[in-house]
C-alpha positions as CSV (number, residue, x, y, z in Angstrom):
1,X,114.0,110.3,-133.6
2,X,114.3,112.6,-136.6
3,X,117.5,110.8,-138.0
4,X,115.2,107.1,-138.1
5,X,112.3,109.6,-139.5
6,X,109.7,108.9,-136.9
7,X,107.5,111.2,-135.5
8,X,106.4,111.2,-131.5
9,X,102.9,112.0,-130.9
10,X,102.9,112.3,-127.4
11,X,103.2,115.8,-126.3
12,X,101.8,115.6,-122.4
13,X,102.9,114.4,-119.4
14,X,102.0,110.3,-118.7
15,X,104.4,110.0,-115.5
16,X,104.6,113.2,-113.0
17,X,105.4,116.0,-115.5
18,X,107.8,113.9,-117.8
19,X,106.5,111.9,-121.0
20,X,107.8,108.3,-120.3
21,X,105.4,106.4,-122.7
22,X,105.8,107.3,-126.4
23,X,103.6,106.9,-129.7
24,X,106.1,106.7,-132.6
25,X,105.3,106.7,-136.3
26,X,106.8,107.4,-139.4
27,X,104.0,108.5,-140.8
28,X,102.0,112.1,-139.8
29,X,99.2,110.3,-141.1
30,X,98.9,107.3,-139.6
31,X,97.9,108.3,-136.1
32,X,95.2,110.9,-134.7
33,X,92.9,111.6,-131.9
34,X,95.5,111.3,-129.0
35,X,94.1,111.7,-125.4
36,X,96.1,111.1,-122.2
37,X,93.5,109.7,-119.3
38,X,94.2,109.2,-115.9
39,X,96.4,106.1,-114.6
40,X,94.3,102.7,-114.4
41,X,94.3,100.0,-111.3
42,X,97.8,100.9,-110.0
43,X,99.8,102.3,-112.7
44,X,101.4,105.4,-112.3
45,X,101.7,106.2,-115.7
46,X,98.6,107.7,-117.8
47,X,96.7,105.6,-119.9
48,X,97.4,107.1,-124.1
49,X,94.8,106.4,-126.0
50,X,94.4,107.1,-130.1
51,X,93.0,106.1,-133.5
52,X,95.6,104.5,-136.0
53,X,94.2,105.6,-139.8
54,X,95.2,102.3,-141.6
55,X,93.3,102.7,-144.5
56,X,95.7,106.4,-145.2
57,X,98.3,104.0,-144.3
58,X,98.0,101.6,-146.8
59,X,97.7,104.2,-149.4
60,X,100.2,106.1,-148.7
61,X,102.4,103.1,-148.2
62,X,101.3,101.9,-152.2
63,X,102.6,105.1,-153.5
64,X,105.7,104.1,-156.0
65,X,107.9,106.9,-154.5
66,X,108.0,104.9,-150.8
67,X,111.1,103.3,-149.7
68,X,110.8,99.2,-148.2
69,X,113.6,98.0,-146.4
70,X,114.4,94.4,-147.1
71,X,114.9,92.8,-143.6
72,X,116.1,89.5,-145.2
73,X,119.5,90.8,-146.0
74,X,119.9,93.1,-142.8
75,X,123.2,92.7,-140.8
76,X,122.2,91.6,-137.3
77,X,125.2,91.9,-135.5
78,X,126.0,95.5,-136.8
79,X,122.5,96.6,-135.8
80,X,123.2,94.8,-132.1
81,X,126.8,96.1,-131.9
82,X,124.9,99.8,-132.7
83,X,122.1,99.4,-130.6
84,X,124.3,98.1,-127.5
85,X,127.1,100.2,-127.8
């Protein structure tokens, strides 16, 4: 996850005593208030709840020093050849 610079939030267990469901961000900012709650109906996996900031978001993403990729002109088949490889 570092080398894609996102950050997991998710530091307890949410199936058994393994972390299967992830919050990922690549902003420290962005999310807060993270509680894991007890399965609903007949999951077995906890419920994560948590508070996205957008308003820090948005600022911090109007800064002139941050980075947007431009989709438009991505190479598709090298990302799918990457991803499935």
């Amino acid at each position: 996850m570092n080398s894609y610079s996102l950050t997991q939030f998710v530091k307890q267990s949410t199936h058994d005593n393994n972390i299967l469901d992830l919050v990922l961000s690549t902003s420290n900012k962005i999310i807060s208030n993270i509680d894991i709650l007890p399965p609903t109906g007949t999951s077995d996996h906890n419920v994560i709840v948590f508070d996205i900031n957008l308003v820090n978001s948005i600022n911090e993403y109007n800064s002139s020093d941050h980075t947007f990729l431009d989709w438009s002109h991505a190479d598709y088949d090298m990302i799918s050849m990457d991803l499935f490889c």
